[in-house]
C-alpha positions in Angstrom: 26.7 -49.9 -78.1 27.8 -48.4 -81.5 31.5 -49.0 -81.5 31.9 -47.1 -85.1 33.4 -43.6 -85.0 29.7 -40.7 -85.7 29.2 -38.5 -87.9 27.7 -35.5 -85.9 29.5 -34.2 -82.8 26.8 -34.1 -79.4 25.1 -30.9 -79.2 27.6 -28.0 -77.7 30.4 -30.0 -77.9 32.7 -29.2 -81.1 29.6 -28.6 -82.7 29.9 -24.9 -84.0 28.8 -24.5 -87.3 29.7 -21.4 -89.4 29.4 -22.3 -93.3 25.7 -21.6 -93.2 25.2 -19.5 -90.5 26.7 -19.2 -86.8 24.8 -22.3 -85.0 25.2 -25.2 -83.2 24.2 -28.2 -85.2 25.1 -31.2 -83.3 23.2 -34.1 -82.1 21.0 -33.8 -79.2 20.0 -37.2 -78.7 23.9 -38.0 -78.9 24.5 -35.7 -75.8 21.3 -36.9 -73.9 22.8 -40.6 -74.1 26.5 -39.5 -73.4 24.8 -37.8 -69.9 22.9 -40.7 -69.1 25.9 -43.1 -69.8 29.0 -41.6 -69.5 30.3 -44.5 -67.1 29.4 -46.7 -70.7 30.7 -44.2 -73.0 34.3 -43.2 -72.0 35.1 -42.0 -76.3 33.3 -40.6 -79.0 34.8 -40.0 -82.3 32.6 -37.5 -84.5 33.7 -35.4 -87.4 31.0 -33.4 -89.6 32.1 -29.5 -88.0 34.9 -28.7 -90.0 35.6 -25.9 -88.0 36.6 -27.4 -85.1 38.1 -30.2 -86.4 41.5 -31.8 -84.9 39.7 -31.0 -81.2 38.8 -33.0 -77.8 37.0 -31.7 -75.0 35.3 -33.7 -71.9 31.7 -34.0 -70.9 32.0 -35.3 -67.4 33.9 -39.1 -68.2 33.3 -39.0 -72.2 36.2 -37.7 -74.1 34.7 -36.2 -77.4 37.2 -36.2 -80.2 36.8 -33.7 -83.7 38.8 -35.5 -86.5 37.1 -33.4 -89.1 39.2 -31.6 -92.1 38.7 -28.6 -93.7 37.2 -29.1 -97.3 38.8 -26.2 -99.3 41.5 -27.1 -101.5 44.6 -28.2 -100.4 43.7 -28.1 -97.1 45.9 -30.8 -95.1 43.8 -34.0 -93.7 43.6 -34.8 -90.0 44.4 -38.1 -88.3 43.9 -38.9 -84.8 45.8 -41.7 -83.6 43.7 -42.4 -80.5 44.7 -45.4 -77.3 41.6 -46.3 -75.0 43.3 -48.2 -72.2 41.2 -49.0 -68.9 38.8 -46.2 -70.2 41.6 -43.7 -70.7 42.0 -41.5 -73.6 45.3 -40.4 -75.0 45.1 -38.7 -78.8 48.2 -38.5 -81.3 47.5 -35.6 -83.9 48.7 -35.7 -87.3 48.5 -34.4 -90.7 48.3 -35.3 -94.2 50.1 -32.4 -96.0 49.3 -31.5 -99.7 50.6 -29.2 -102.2 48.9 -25.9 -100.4 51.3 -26.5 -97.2 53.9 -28.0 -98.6 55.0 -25.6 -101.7 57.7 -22.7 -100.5 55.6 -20.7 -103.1 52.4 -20.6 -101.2 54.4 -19.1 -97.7 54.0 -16.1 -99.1 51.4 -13.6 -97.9 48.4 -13.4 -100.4 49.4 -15.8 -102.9 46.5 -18.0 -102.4 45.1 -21.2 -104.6 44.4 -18.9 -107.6 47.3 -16.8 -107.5 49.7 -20.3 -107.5 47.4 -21.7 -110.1 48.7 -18.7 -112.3 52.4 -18.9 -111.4 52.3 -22.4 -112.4 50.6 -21.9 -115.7 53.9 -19.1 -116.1 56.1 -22.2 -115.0 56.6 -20.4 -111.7 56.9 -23.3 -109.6 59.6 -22.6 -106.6 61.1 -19.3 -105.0 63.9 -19.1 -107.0 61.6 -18.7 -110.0 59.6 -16.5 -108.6 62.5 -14.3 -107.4 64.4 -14.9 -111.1 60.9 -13.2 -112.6 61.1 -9.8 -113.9 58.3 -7.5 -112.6 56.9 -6.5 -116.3 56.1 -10.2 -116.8 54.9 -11.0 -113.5 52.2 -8.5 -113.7 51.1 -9.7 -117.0 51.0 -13.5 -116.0 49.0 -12.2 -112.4 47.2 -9.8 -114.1 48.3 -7.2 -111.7 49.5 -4.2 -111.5 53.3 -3.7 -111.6 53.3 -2.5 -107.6 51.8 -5.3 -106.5 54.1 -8.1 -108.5 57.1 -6.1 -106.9 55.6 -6.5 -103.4 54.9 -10.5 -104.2 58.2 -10.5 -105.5 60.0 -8.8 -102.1 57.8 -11.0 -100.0 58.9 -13.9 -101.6 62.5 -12.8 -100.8 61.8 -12.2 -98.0 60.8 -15.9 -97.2 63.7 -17.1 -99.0 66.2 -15.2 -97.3 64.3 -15.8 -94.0 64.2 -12.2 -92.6 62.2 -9.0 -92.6 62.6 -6.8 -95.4 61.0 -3.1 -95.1 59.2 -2.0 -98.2 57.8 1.4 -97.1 57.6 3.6 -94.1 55.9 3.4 -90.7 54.9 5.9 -88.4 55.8 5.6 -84.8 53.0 5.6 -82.3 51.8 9.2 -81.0 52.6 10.5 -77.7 48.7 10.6 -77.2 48.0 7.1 -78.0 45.3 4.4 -76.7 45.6 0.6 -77.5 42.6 -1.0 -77.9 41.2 -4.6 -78.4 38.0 -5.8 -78.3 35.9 -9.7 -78.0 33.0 -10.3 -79.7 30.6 -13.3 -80.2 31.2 -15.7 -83.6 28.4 -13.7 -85.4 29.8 -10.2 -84.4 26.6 -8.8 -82.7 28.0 -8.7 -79.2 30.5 -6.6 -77.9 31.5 -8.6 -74.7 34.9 -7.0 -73.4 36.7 -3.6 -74.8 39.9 -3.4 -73.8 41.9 0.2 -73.9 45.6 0.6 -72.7 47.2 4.7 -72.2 50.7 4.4 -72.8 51.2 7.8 -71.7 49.6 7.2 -68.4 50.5 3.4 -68.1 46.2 3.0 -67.5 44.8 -0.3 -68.6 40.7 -0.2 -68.7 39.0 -3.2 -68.8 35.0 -3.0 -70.0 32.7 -6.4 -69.6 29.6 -7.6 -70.6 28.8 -10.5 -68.0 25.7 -10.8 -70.1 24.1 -9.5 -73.5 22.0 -7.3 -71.4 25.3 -5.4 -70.3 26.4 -4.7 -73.8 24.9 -1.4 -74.2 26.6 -0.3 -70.4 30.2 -1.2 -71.9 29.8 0.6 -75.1 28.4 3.6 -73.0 31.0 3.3 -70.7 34.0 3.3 -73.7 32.5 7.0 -74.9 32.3 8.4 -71.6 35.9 6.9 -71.4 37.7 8.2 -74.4 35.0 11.8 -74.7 37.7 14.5 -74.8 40.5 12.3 -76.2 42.4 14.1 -79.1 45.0 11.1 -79.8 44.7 8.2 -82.2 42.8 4.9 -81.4 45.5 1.9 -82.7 44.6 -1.6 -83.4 45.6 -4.7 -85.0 43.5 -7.1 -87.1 44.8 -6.2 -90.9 41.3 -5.9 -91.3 39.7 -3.0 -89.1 38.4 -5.4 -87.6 38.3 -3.5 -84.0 36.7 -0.3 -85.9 33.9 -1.8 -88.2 32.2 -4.0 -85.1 32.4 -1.1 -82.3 30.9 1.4 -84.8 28.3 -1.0 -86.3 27.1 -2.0 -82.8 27.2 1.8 -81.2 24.8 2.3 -84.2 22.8 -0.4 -83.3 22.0 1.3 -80.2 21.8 5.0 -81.5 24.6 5.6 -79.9 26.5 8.5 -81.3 29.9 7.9 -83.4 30.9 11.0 -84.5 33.0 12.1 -82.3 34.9 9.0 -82.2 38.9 9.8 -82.7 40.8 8.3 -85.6 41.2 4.7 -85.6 44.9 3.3 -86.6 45.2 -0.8 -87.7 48.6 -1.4 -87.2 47.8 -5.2 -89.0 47.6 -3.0 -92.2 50.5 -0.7 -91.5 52.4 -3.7 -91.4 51.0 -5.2 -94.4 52.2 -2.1 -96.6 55.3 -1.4 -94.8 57.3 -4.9 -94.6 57.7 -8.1 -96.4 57.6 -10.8 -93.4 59.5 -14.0 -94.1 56.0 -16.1 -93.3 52.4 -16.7 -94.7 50.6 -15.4 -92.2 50.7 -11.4 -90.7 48.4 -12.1 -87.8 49.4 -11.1 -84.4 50.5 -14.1 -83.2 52.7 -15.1 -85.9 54.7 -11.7 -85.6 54.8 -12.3 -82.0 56.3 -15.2 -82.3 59.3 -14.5 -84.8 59.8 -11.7 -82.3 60.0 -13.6 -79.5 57.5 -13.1 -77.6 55.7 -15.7 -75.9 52.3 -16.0 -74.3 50.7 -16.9 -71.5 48.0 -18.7 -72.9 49.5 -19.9 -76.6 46.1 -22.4 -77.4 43.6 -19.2 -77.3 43.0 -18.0 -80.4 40.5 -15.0 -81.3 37.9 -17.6 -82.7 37.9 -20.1 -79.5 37.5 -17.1 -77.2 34.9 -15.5 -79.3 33.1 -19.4 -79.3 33.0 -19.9 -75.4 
């Protein structure tokens, strides 16, 4: 028995592959020997699907264990520290931070690899360089537009000083208001579940597609449910996320869009409203700094959207 850790994960196990196309790309003859000898096979170690990297899951008694690392730069390395005792697994993650995680500079929202690349080549290294630059010179060494220095400059306050710090105006949510939130597959060409929440009349709506054949019942079913609805559709992705995929797949089925009411992202509201004293401006890390806590914290929108 090959006591070495693999290469390729078994086939649907950790094996989602998105760089080249949404598909599973693990070994099948890996998985048909795990089935047959699970009782000989209590660990495999596999790497290759960067994507799902620093994971374990079970097939029946085997313990698969993803120590892949992402490959773009700067990206931290993953070690598993792993004890088989008596056919028992118990994993120890850790990480090898570089420059990308480690530099107070790159906590700020949009400053990516390039971005620091071009603060260093200005000699801004830390925050309190950044936040000792003048706008005018900012924009120049960026190549940006004075408005946009003075927003990295307020977010990079804003992560010194460890608090939120408004830069514009939000509008408060309408009377008339839905919430909405939808799943999808990886690929985005399957609308699976619509949520829609009516503050107004404390209604929650729940739409499913058990299968891919239900698809076009659910988004039926969310026109006949908001058809007459004046108020504004809100959302949260930074990205109109929630929009672009209901739209594009309504289309897909000639289903009519027009009358469809305005859609609100509250992601970008947020985004050109306040400077937030972290990197990221996804829901979860705003929940968090608030307080909030959920129910299920390891569920993320990519892991539901893979199951």
């Amino acid at each position: 028995m090959r006591r070495g850790p693999l290469h390729s994960p078994p086939r649907n196990a950790l094996d989602l592959g998105l760089r080249f196309g949404v598909r599973e790309i693990g070994s099948k003859a890996l998985r048909a020997f795990i089935e047959k000898n699970e009782k000989r096979a209590p660990l495999v170690v596999c790497g290759h699907v960067h994507s799902q990297g620093g994971l374990s899951m079970q097939i029946e008694k085997t313990t698969i264990v993803n120590v892949a690392s992402h490959d773009n730069p700067g990206e931290p390395g993953r070690i598993a520290i792993i004890d088989l005792i008596n056919n028992k697994v118990q994993i120890l993650w850790y990480k090898i931070l570089g420059e990308y995680e480690t530099n107070e500079v790159l906590r700020i929202f949009r400053v990516g690899p390039k971005t620091f690349q071009k603060l260093k080549e200005a000699g801004i290294t830390t925050l309190d360089k950044l936040i000792a630059a003048d706008i005018e010179g900012l924009s120049k060494s960026l190549a940006c537009a004075p408005h946009v220095a003075s927003k990295i400059l307020t977010r990079a306050k804003a992560v010194s000083q460890k608090k939120i710090i408004p830069f514009g105006k939000i509008s408060p949510l309408e009377d008339d208001a839905a919430l909405l939130d939808i799943e999808t597959d990886l690929t985005q060409n399957l609308v699976w579940l619509i949520g829609i929440y009516f503050p107004r009349t404390d209604e929650l709506i729940q739409l499913v597609a058990h299968n891919p054949s239900e698809e076009k019942t659910v988004l039926e079913d969310f026109l006949k449910k908001i058809h007459g609805f004046t108020g504004k559709i809100y959302t949260f992705s930074g990205t109109k996320f929630d929009e672009r995929v209901i739209k594009k797949r309504l289309l897909n089925f000639g289903l009519d869009t027009s009358k469809l009411p305005e859609f609100i992202d509250l992601g970008i509201c947020i985004q050109r409203s306040f400077a937030l004293p972290f990197k990221s401006y996804g829901l979860k890390s705003i929940a968090e700094y608030l307080g909030y806590k959920y129910k299920h914290p390891e569920l993320d929108g990519r892991t539901v959207a893979s199951q």
